[in-house]
N, C-alpha and C positions, 0 to 999 in steps of 0.2 A: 504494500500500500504506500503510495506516493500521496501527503497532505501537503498542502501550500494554502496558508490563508491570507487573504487580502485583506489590512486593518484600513485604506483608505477609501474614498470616492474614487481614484483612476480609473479609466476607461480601458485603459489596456493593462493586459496582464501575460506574460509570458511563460511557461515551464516544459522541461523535454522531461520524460519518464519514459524508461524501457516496461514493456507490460509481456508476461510469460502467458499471457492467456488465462491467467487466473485472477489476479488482483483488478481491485479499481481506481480508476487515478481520481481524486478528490479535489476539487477548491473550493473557497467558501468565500463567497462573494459580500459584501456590505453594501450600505445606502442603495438598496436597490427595493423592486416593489412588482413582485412577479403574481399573476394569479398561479391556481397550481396545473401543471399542466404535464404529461408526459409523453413525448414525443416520439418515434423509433428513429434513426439518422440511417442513413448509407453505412454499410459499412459495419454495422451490428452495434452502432453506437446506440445508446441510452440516455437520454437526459431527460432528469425531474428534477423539479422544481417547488418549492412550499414556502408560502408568506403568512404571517400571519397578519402581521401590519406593514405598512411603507417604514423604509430604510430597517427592519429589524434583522435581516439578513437572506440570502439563499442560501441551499447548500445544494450544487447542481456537482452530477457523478456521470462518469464517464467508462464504459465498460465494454474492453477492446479485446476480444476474442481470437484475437490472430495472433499467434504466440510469433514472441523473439521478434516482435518488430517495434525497430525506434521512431518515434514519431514525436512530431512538435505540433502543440498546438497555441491557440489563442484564442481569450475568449473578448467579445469589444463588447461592452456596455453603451447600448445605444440612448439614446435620449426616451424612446421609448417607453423602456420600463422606470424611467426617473419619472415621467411625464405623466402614467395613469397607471391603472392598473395593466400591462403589461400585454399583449398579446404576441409579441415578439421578441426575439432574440437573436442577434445575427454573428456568427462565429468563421473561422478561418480554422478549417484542418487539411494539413497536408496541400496547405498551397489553393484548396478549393472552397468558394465561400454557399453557404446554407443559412437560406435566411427562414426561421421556423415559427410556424405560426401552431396553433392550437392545432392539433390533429392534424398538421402539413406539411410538406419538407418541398422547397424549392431551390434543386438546384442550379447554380449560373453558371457550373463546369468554367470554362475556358474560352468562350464567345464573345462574341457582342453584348450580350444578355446580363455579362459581368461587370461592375461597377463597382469598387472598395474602398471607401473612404473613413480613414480613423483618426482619431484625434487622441494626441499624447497629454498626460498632463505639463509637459514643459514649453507647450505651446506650438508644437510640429503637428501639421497636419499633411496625412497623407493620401495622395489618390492615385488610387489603382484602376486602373483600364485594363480590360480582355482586347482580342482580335481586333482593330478598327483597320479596314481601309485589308492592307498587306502587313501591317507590321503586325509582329506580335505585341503579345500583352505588355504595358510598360506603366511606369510610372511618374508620380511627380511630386515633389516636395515644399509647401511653405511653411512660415515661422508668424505663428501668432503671436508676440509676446503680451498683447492686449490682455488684461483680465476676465477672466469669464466667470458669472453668476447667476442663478437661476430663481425666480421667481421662488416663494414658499408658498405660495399658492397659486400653484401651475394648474391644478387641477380644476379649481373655480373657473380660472380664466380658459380653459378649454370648455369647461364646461357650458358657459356664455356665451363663448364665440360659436359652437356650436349649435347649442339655441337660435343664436341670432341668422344664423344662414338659415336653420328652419326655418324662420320665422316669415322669412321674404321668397323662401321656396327657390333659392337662387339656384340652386341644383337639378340636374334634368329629372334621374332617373336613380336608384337604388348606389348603381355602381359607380356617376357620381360621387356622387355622397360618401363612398369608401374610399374614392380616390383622393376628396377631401378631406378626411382622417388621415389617413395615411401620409399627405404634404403637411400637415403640422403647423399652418402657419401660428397657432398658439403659442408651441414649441419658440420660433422667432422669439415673438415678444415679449414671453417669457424672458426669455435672458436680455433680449432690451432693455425691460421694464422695470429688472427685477427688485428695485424698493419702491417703485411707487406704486400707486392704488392699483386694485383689480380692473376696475371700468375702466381706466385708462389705458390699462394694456390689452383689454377685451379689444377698447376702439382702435387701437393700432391695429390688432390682428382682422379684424372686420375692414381695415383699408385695405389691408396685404391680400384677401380673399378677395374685393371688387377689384386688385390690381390685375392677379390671376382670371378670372374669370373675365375680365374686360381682354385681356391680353392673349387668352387661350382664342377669344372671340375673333379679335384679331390677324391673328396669327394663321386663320384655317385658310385651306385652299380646298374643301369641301362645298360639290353641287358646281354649276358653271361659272366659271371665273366673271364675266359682266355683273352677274346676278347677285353674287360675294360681296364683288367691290363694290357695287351699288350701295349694298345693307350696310356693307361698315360704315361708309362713307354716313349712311341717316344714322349710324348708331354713334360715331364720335358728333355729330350736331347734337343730338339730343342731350347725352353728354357734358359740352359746351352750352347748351340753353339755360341746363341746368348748375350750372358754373356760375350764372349773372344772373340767377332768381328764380328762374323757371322750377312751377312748380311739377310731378310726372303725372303724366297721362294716363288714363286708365287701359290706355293698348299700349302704352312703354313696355319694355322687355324687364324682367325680374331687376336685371344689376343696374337697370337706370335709377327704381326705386331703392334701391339698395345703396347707390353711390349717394341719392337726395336725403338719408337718413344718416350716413356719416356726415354729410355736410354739418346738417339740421344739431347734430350733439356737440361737432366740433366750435361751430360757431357760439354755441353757447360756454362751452369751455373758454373760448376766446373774446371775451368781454371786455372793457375799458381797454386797459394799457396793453393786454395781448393780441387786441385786434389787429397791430401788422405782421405776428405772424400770421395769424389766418388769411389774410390777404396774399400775402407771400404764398403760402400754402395753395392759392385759387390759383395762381399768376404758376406756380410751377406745375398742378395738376391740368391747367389748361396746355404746359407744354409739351406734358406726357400724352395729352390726347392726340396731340396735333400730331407728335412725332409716333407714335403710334398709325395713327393714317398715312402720315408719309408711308412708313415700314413696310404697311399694307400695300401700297401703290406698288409694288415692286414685284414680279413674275418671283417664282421659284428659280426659273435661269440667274436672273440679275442678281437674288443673296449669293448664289453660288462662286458670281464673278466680280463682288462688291470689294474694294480695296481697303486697306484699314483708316484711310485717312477718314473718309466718308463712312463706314461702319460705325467709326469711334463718333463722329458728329450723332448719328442716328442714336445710340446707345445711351449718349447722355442725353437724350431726349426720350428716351422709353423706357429708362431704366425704373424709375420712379423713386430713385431715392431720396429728391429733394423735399420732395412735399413730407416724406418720413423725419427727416431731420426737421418740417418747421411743426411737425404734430408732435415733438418729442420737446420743441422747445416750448411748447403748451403746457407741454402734461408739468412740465418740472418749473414752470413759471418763470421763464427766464424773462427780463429787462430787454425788450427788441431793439433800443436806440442803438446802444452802445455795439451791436453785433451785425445790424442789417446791412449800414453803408461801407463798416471796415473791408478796407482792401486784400489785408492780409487773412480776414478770415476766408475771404471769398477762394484765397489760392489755399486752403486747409481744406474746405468744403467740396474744392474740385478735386484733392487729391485724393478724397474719401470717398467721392464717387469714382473715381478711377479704380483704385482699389476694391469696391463693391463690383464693380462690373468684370471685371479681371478674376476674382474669385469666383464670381456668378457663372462666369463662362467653362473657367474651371473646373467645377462643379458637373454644371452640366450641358460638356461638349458630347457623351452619349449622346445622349436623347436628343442635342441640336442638329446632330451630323444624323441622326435614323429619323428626324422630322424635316429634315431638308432646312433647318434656320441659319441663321446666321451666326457666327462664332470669333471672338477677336483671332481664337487658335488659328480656323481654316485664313483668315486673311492673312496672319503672318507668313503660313504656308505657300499659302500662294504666289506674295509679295516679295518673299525674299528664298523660296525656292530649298525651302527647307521640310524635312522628315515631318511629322507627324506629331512625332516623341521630341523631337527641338523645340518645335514650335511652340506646343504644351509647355515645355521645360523654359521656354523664352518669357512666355508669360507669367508663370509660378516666378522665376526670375525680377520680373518685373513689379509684381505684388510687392514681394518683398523690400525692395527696393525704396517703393513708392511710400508701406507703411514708415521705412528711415525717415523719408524724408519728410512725411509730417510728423513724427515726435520731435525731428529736429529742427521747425521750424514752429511747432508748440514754444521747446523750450525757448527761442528766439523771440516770442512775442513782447516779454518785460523789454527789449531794449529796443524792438522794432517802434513800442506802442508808447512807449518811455511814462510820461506823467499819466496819457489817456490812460494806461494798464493797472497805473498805481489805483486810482482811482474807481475802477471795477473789476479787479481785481477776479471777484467771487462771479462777478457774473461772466467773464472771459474760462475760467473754469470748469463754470457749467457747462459751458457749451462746448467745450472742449470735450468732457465727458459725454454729450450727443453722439457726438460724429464717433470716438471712439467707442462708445457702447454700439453704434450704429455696425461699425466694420466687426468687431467681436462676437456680437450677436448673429449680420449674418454665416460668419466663418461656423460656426456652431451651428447654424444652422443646414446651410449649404452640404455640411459635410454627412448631416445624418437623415435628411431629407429624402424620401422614398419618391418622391418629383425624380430626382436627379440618380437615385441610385434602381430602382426597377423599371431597365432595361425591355425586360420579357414584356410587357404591355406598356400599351398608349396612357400615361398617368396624364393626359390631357381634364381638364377638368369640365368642360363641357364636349361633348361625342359629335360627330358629323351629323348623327342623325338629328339632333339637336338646332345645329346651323339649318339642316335643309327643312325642318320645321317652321323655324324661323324665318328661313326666306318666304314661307309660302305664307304663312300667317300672322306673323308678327313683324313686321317690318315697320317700324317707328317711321312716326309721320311727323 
């Protein structure tokens, strides 16, 4: 019998044991929160699992019947079983990943289908890619050194956020709705959010869900292409009507209502002195809509043949990070004067969206290259005539990079901002912890995000049948 117990939170865990066919190899996991559940693996593998409460322990066993054979394994603590009661757990043995649900075993062997991403506690995050393209499987490496924290009431706010998509019926169909569990955007704002109020981080995540769903909208090239760009085109007006007051109509589509009720809570959040971030906030979600329709304008050929200079324009246009950074400087009540017109924040805020997008892609260049999108990776590829695995690796490169240089130009603000700094001090702070919880948050999330990591299906959040429904019946007037 081989024991090895884990006394921390880590996410990864490592141990090699020889097993004669008889013994069980053992670990005992902490801060974790599994229902109980008993699995069979490939391979004559065994795991169960028993909770009684969150974080009081598992003890998950492992029982390898092939005598005299050495094997390494790893088990990664997904965000998952931190997040609710647990319905998954996704491991690495022998080089093969098995992501296992209640009564299921799905394996992504060595394909396309494979997608790996783990996060160390010293701030390394890694991703793994299967087959793409000709190359083999390969990988790529950034450094987090941001801190990461999680909500203590993760659960409430999934549980709200969830409600609340009920509520407006934004979802088409059953599976749907699974595929929206499974993208987590609570998960996000949980570690966004994670000391301030529940309803504030509910509302974040209720933005992140109409950004997905407006975006998944966007994005289709399902039903005849005239007919598509026709609908987008009424569905970003409506949108923008709704941006300058308009109230929705009773034929509007689910997410216009949907987007008129985040307004509707935000704007009240944002009262007297907060009201230019909200404003801010309408000025950058009107130029996520726009660039979003640009996006759309553009054949499947064109993303394929799009170069990075004109990508990177689009990107910061559809990314939607800005409007996140001015709902975050709501929630935490930051002082707008001193941060709106500074120059120097403006080139912090740009390198954090560079940064979010760089990861974003990294994340998920599967699913962008098996949905025909757009990817900074395939541009660089293309543009400077490089591997696959370069290009990736040029990018991860580049994150990294980018986050140097805004901690180093953080520390630079006392002497950039000199007397202006002395004097707000607390609120140049705050907002510094924005943008950084912003980049943190998504790293953490990107990385364990079922959006980016399940290959084997379309984790699109709205289905084609859905679009070609909508062309015929619902087309906003």
């Amino acid at each position: 019998m081989v024991d090895s117990s884990i006394k921390t939170a880590g996410e990864l865990r490592t141990t090699e044991a020889v097993s004669n066919g008889m013994n069980d190899v053992a670990l005992s996991f902490h801060r974790t929160h599994f229902i109980s559940e008993t699995i069979r693996w490939p391979y004559d593998f065994l795991l169960s699992s028993n909770s009684a409460i969150p974080y009081s322990g598992v003890s998950v066993s492992f029982n390898y019947r092939k005598p005299n054979m050495r094997f390494s394994f790893h088990v990664i603590l997904r965000i998952k079983y931190i997040i609710c009661s647990s319905q998954s757990q996704e491991s690495f043995i022998g080089g093969r990943m098995y992501t296992l649900n209640t009564n299921k075993v799905i394996d992504y062997g060595e394909n396309m289908a494979e997608a790996k991403f783990i996060v160390f506690e010293d701030g390394r995050v890694l991703f793994r890619y299967g087959k793409i393209q000709k190359e083999s499987p390969f990988e790529v490496e950034i450094h987090c050194s941001l801190t990461s924290r999680m909500h203590g009431e993760h659960e409430e706010i999934q549980k709200q956020h969830r409600d609340w998509a009920r509520s407006f019926n934004i979802l088409s169909n059953k599976e749907s709705v699974q595929k929206f569990y499974d993208t987590r955007f609570d998960v996000l704002t949980s570690y966004q959010y994670h000391d301030l109020p529940v309803e504030l981080a509910v509302l974040a995540s209720n933005l992140m869900t109409w950004f997905f769903v407006f975006d998944d909208v966007m994005d289709s090239y399902h039903g005849k292409e005239s007919e598509v760009k026709n609908y987008q085109s009424k569905l970003c007006k409506r949108h923008l009507d709704v941006l300058i007051g308009e109230s929705p109509q009773d034929n509007d589509v689910r997410c216009v209502h949907a987007f008129y009720d985040f307004l509707r809570k935000s704007r009240l959040l944002s009262r007297d002195s907060l009201s230019p971030w909200y404003e801010r906030m309408v000025y950058h979600l009107r130029e996520y809509i726009l660039g979003t329709c640009w996006e759309s304008l553009m054949s499947s050929s064109t993303v394929k043949s799009i170069n990075t200079a004109l990508y990177q324009q689009i990107r910061h246009m559809t990314v939607g990070v800005a409007p996140c950074h001015d709902l975050m400087a709501i929630a935490k009540k930051i002082p707008a004067e001193p941060i709106l017109e500074n120059l120097f924040i403006r080139r912090l805020e740009r390198m954090a969206i560079n940064y979010s997008i760089w990861v974003n892609d990294i994340a998920g260049l599967g699913r962008d290259m098996k949905r025909g999108l757009g990817n900074v990776i395939l541009t660089f590829q293309r543009d400077h005539s490089l591997t696959l695995t370069e290009a990736a690796q040029m990018v991860a490169r580049m994150c990294d990079k980018e986050l140097e240089a805004f901690l180093a130009v953080e520390k630079q603000l006392p002497t950039l901002l000199e007397n202006v700094y002395k004097k707000d001090r607390e609120v140049y702070e705050d907002y510094m912890d924005v943008l950084k919880r912003w980049m943190r948050g998504l790293v953490d999330w990107s990385a364990r995000s079922d959006r980016y990591q399940r290959l084997d299906v379309d984790m699109t959040l709205l289905s084609g049948s859905w679009i070609n429904q909508a062309l015929q019946k619902n087309h906003p007037d």
